[in-house]
ROKOL-148779 format. One record per atom (N, C-alpha, C): x, y, z. Coordinates in steps of 0.05 Angstrom, whole numbers, plus 5000, padded with zeros to 4 digits. Example, Ala and Ser with C-alpha at 12.3 -4.5 7.8 and 13.67 -1.06 7.14 Angstrom:
<rs>
526448865156524649105156526449345156525749555142527349795143525850015157
</rs>
This chain:
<rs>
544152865586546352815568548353045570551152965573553753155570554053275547554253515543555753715523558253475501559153385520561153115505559552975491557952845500556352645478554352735469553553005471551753115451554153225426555753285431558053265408558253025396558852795403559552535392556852535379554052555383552152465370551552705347553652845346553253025320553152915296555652805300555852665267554352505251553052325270551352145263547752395251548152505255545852585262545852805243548652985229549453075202548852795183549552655192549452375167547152295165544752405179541752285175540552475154541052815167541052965156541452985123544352925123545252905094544452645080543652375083542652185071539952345064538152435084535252565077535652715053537452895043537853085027537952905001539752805005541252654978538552454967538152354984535452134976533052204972531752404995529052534991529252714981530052894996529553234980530153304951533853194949534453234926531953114900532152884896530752634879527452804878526552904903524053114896524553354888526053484890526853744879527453764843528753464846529053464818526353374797524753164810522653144791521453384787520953564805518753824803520053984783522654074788523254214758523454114736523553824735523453634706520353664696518253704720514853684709514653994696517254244697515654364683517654464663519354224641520154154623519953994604520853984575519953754554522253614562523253504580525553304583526052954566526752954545527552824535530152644527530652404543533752304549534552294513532752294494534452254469535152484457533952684463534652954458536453114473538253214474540653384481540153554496537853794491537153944507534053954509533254034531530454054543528954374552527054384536525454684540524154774561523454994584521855024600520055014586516654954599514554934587512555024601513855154631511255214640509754964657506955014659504354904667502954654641505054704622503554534597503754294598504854074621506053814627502653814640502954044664500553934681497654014666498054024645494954224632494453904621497053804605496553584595495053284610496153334639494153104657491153044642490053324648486853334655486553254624487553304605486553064580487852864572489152734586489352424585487252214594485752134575484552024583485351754605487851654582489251354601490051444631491351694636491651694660489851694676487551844667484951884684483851584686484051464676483251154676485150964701487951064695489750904722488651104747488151204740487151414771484351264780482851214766480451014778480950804783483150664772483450334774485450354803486550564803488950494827486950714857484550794854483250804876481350644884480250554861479150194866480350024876483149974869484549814886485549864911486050124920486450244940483950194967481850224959480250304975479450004983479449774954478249394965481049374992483049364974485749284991486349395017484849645021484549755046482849705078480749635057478449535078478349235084479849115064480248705064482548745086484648885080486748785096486448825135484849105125484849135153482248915171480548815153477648665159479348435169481248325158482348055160484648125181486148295176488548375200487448365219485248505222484748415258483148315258481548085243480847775250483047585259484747655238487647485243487847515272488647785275489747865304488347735328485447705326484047665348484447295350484547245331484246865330487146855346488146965332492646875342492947065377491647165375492247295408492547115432494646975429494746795447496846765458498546745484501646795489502946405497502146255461503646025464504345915446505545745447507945775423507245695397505345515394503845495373502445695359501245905381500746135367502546325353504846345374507146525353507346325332508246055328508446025300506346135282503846065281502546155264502846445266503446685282503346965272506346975259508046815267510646895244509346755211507046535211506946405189506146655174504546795190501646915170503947185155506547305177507947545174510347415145510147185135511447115111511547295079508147275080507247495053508947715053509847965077510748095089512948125082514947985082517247915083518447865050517647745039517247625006517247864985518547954975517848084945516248134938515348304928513048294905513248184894515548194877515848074846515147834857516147634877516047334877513447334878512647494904510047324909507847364875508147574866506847584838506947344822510547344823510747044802509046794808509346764841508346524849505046514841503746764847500546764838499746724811501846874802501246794776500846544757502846314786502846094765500345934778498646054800496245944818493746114788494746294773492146344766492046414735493946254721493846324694492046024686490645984663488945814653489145444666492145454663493245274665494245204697493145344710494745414739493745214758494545324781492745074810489945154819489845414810487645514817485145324800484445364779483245224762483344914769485644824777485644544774484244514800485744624826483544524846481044474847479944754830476444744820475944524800477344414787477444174777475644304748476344494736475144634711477544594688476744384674478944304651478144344629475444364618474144404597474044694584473544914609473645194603475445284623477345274622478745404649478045724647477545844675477546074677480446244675480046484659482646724651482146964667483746834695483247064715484647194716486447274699488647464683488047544662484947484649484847484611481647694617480947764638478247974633479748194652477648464648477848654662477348634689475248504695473548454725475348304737476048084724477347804746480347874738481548044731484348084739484148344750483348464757482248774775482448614802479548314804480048254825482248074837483447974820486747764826487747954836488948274821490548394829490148514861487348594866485848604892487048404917486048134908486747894923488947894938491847864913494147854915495648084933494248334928495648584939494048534976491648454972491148465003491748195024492248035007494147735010497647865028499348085008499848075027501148205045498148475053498248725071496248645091495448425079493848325108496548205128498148095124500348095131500748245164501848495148502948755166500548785181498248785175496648865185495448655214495348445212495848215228497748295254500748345256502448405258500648685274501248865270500649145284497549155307496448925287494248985306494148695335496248575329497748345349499248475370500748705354501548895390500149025389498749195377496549265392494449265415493149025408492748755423493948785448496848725443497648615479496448885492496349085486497149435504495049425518492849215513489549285521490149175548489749335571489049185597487448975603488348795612486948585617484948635637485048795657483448915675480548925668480449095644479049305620476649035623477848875608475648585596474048475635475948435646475148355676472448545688473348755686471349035690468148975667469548935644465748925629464848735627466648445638464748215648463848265666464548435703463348365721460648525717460148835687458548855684456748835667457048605656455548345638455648475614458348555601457948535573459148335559458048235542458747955524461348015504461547855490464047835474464448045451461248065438461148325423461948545445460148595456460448935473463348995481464548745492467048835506470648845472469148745454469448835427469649085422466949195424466049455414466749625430466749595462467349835484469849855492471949555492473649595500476849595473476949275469477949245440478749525424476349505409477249735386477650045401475950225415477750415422480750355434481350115443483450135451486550095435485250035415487649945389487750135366485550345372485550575355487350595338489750735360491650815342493450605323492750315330494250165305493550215278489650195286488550185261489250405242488950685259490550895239492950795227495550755238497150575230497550455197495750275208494450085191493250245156491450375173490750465141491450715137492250845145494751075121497750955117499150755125500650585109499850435088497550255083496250195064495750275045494750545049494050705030496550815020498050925029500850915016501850845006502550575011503350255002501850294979499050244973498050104945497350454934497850584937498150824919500250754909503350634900504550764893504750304880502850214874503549964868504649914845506549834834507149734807508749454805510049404822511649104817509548814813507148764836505448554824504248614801503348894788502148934775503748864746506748914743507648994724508048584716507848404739509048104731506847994726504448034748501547964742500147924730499648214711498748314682499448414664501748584676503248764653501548944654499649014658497749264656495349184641495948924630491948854613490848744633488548634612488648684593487748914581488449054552488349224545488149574564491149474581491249694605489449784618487749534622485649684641485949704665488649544673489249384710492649624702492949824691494749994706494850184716496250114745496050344766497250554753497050744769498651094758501151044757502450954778506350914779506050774762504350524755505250374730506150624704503450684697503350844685505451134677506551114699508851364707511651254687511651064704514050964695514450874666512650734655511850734619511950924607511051164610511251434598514551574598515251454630518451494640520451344612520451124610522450944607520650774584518850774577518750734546517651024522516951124534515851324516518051634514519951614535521651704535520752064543519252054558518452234564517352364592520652514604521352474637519752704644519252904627517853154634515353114650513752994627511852944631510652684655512752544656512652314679513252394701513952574706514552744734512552944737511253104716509253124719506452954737507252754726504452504746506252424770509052434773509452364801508452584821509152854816507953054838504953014834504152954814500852964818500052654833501052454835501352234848501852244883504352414876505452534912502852734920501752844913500253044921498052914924496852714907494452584912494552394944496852304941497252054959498152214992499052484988499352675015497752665019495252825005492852935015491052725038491052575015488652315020489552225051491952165048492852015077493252265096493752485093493052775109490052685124488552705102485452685108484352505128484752305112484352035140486752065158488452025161490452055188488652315211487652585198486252775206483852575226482452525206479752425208479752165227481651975226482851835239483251845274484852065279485752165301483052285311482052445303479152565313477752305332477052045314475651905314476351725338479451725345480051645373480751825398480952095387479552275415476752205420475352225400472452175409472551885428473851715419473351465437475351445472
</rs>
């Protein structure tokens, strides 16, 4: 490249720069000094406070409660999507045209809203819904929105409904990268459909699956839109994630200090974790 058009690509490239600022850095810079203030939008002015926002975490009980419910959900939604993404992937691996329809069908969830797809489940699973009627249960319909367990697992369902999606998707190009050779080679030395699975397949798609699950985990760390149409957080907030939770403390309780408080402890939880596995991850396909 010329000195000339490494000039021309300056600007663009100040303007990536400066969108990063304005959008990431700034917007994080500012929550961190709001977590160690009483920031109150109805009050005029706001006090430093120190460490007393974050002292306050470790005795909340409710938050300590969205912190188990949104790693429970993290961890089902993680291991379904990816179990089914590349089942998906392996059935649709096919280069004809009927197959691409069905991998654009399955990449729909994907594409859709939360909010909608929430609305739409919701009307599959309130008392009155399709869900129930299919099962043809008119007498007692099941309230798979109205217990702790069976809206824990709706919200489960729904969220890996649709990250199985993406996950379908990644592990479909994936898929193609595998030499066809590869499979030719461990038939002529008689390995069956499992082995050439296990020996060839999965080390070879490795790196999607990382992919795969530290986006996931990302993704449903920071869930609140199905949750908030879904359930609203019952019953009796037992189905709210932490961002749910963030944002309630934010924007009804009126209390930004302290809600930025749980976003850095949110950001920091949700770095680490995906640090960890991405780490652990990568190891795991040098070894292969």
């Amino acid at each position: 490249m010329s000195k000339r058009q490494g000039r021309g690509l300056a600007p663009i490239a100040w303007l990536a720069v400066l969108l990063y600022v304005l959008f990431l850095l700034y917007p994080l810079g500012r929550s961190l000094f709001l977590s160690f203030t009483d920031r109150n939008p109805l009050k005029a002015d706001s006090a430093f406070v120190g460490l007393r926002n974050y002292a306050d975490l470790f005795d909340d009980d409710r938050l300590l409660a969205t912190l188990k419910f949104t790693l429970l959900v993290v961890v089902v939604v993680t291991v379904v999507a990816n179990v089914f993404g590349l089942a998906f992937a392996l059935l649709l691996n096919r280069d004809t045209r009927n197959y691409r329809v069905m991998r654009t069908l399955v990449f729909i969830p994907q594409v859709l809203s939360g909010v909608i797809v929430a609305f739409i489940w919701r009307s599959i699973l309130t008392q009155n819904g399709l869900l129930n009627a299919a099962l043809n249960i008119k007498d007692q319909p099941i309230a798979w929105l109205g217990s702790t367990n069976l809206a824990t697992l709706s919200i489960c369902a729904v969220v890996s409904w649709m990250t199985i999606a993406f996950a379908t998707v990644v592990y479909s190009a994936a898929l193609r990268t595998v030499p066809p050779e590869l499979y030719e080679a461990a038939r002529v030395d008689g390995a069956g459909a499992f082995e050439r699975f296990r020996t060839v397949t999965l080390p070879m798609i490795a790196p999607g699956m990382t992919i795969n699950v530290v986006l996931c985990l990302i993704t449903t760390f920071k869930l609140y839109d199905v949750i908030a149409v879904l359930t609203g957080g019952g019953p009796a907030n037992t189905t709210q994630s932490t961002a749910y939770y963030l944002l309630e403390a934010a924007f009804t309780q009126n209390l930004f200090g302290y809600s930025s408080a749980i976003a850095m402890l949110l950001l920091a939880l949700t770095a680490g974790i995906a640090y960890t596995v991405t780490f652990l991850l990568r190891r795991r396909e040098a070894r292969l």
